[in-house]
Phi, psi and omega in degrees: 000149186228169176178124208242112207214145177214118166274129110306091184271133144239197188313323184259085137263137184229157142251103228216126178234128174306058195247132217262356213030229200287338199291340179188172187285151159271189212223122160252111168274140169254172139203142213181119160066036160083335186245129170240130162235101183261161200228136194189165180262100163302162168319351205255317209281115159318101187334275186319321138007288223258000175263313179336267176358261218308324189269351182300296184313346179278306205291309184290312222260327181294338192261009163287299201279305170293316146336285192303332174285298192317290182318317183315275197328319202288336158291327179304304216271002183260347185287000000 
């Protein structure tokens, strides 16, 4: 399955993670606009696989996260 989707967070955007401890993988929820998105490992998906996946998403979402800081400053200091 493929699927192409763009999220916009404003002030009530939530992120939330679901942890089942040993009963099942956990669940990371989005929410926004009207849109929920959850993200979980299925059964099919290789554990290493799917902590691979999970640590790529630390990584990207810290470079996100820093990009977005970056961009903040730079309007403060252009207002």
């Amino acid at each position: 399955m493929t699927a192409s989707m763009s999220f916009s967070a404003d002030g009530e955007s939530r992120v939330s993670c679901h942890d089942y401890r040993e009963e099942r993988t956990p669940i990371l929820a989005i929410w926004g606009g009207g849109v929920h998105l959850t993200l979980s490992a299925r059964e099919t998906t290789s554990l290493p696989d799917h902590l691979a996946f999970a640590r790529s998403l630390v990584r990207e979402t810290a470079a996100y996260l820093a990009a977005l800081e970056h961009f903040a400053a730079t309007q403060v200091k252009a207002d």
